[in-house]
N, C-alpha and C positions, 0 to 999 in steps of 0.2 A: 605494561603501563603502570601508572604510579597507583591506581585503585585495583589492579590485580595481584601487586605486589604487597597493597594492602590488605585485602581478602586473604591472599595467601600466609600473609606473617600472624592475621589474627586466628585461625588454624590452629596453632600452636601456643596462642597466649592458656585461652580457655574455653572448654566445649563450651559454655556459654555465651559468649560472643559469636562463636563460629557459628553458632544455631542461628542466633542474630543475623546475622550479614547474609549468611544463605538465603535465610528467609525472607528478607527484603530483597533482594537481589533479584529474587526468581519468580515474587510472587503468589507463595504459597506458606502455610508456616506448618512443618513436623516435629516429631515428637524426634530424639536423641535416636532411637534406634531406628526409625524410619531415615534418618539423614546416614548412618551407620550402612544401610541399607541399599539407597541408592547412590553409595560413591563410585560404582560402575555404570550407572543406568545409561548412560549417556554413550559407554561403549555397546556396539552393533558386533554380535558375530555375524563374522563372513561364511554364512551355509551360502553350500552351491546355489540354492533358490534364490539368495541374497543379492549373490554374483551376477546370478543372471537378470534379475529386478536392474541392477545397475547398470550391466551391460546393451541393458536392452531400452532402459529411458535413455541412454547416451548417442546410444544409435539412433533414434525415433529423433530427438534431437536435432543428432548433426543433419537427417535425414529434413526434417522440417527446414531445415536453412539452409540447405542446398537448391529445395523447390521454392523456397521463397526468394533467394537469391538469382534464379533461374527467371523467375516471373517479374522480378524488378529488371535485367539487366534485357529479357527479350521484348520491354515496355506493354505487358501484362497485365498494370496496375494503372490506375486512377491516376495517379502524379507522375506515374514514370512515361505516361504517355501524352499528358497534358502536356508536361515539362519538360523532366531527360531524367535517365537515373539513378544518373548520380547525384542526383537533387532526391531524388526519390529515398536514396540509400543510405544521404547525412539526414534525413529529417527520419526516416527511421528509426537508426542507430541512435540518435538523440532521443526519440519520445521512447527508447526500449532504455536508455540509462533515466530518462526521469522519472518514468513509471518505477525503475527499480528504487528509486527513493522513494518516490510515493508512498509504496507499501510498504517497504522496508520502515520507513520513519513512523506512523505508524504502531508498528509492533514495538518500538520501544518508547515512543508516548504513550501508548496505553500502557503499559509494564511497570512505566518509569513513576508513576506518584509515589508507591509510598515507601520507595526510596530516600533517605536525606538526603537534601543536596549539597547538601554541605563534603558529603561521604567523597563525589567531583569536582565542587568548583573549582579549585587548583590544578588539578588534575585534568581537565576535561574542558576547557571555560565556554567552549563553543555549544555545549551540552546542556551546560548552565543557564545560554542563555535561551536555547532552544526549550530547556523546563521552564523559566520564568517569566516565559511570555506564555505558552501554551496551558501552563498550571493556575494563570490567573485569573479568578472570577471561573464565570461558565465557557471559558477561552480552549478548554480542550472539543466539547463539543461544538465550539463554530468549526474549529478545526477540524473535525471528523466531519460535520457539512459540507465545507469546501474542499475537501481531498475528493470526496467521492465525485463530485461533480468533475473533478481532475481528474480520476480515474477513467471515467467513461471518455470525456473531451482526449485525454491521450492515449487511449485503445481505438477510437475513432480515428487517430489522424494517421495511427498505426498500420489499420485496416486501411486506408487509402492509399497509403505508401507500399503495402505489400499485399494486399488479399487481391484474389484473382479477379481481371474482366470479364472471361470465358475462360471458366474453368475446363471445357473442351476443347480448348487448345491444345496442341499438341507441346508438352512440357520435355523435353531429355525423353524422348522415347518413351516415356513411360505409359504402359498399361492401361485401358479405361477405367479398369476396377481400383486402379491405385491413385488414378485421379478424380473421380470418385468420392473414395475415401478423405483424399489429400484434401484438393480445392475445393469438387462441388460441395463437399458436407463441410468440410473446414477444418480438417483434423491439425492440417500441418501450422496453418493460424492461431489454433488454440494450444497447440505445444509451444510454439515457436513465443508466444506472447507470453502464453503463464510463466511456463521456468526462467525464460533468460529477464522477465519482468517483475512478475511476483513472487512468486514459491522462493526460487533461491534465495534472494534479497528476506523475506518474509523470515524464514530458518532462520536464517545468519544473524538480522536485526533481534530478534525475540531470545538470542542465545546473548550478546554484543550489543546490548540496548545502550548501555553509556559511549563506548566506541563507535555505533553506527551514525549519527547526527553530529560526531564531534567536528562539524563542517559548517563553511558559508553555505554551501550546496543546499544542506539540510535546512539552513536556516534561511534560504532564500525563499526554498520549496515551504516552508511555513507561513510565512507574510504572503506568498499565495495565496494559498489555500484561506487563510482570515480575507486575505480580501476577498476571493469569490462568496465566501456567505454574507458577508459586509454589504458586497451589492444586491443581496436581496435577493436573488434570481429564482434561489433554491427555500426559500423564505415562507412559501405556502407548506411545507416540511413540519414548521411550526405549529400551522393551524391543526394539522392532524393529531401532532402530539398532544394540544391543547384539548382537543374531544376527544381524544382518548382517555385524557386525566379526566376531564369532565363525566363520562359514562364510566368508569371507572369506580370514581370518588377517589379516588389517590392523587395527593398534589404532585406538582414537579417538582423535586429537589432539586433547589439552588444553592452557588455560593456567592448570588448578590442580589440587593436587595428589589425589590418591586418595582417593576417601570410605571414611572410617572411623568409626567407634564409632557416636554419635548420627547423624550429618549419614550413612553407609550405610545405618541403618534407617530414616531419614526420607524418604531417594528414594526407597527399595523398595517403602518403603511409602505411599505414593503412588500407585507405580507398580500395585501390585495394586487400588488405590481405583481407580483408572484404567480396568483392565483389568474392573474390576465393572461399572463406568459405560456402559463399550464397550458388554459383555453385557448389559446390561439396553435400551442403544437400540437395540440389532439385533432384541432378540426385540419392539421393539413395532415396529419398523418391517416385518420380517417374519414374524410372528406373527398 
């Protein structure tokens, strides 16, 4: 790309730029012989133990989506038996690519401030625009509000699309001790969710922070996520922070100024819709 191409030519201008660009880039700032130092770090030797680490998450893996796939297509699950499951299996493979944006975006919004942006706007424009909504005012942390509530809402529709009805069902022959393992405890769900949803995506974005969001996709998934804290839901989140600073004695840092008039009783007021919402899913969850 046209900003790798520039990373790489300034390399070569002068160690002091390249100290520069690194350091912005990755989010940490070293000294000359500390960068000298880590122009390997990023390669992995391959020891046998390495090989086998590798070998053996790939297998565990493929193995996690074989019993998930197994338990979608014998109507196992929640949707696949409500529905069919091939209803079951696009609404999974859907909430497994948006959750990997979720996270993924994410790691390079947090990474990406104090980067210039100028370093991509050319280069990158969808990136751009993804920084200049999310970098404005206190706009990163509504952002980090309404992802997470995204996160769990699409780990939820995930687990209905593929986690087991009775996990003592009989799956492909297998084992009680490996179902078990698999379904009743959950193992093959929580392989099967983290890597192909978060972890990988997560790596890739935190290494590729200007190239992972350079999308509509990413930018759709942003105006999300602002809206779910917009409507409030997750809004009593607020109040905690608020008496935290309070018993604390440390303000909140801001980068806008003091709500007043309308815009103080529109987050308050939220904040108590919020704090209703709370209440009312406590008392059905323990009630």
């Amino acid at each position: 790309s046209a900003l790798a191409h520039n990373f790489n030519f300034s390399r070569y201008t002068t160690r002091k730029q390249s100290s520069y660009l690194f350091s912005q880039a990755n989010q940490y700032t070293m000294s000359e012989v500390q960068k000298e130092s880590s122009d390997g770090s990023h390669d992995i030797e391959l020891t046998p133990f390495t090989l086998f680490r590798y070998v053996a998450s790939i297998a565990l893996l493929i193995f996690s989506i074989i019993i998930v796939g197994a338990l979608i297509f014998t109507g196992n699950t929640r949707v696949a038996k409500e529905t069919h499951p091939a209803v079951a299996l696009i609404v999974c493979i859907a909430a497994i690519v948006w959750l990997s944006m979720i996270e993924g975006q994410q790691a390079s919004l947090v990474g990406l401030p104090p980067v210039d942006p100028d370093l991509y706007k050319d280069s990158h424009p969808m990136t751009y625009k993804n920084a200049a909504l999310a970098f404005r005012g206190d706009n990163l942390d509504r952002y980090l509000m309404g992802r997470q509530f995204m996160v769990l809402l699409v780990v939820f529709v995930i687990n209905q699309c593929a986690g087991p009805l009775d996990p003592t069902v009989d799956v492909l022959g297998l084992p009680d001790g490996v179902k078990l393992v698999f379904l009743d405890i959950g193992l093959g769900m929580i392989v099967f969710t983290c890597i192909l949803g978060q972890l990988t995506t997560q790596v890739n974005a935190s290494h590729c922070m200007i190239d992972f969001i350079n999308n509509y996709f990413a930018l759709f998934t942003l105006y999300v996520a602002m809206t779910v804290e917009f409507s409030g839901v997750m809004h009593s989140s607020y109040l905690v922070q608020n008496l935290l600073s309070a018993l604390s004695g440390k303000p909140i840092i801001s980068n806008e100024p003091p709500r007043t008039g309308f815009t103080f009783a529109f987050f308050w007021g939220r904040v108590l819709m919020s704090m209703a919402i709370l209440g009312f899913c406590l008392a059905v969850v323990f009630v």
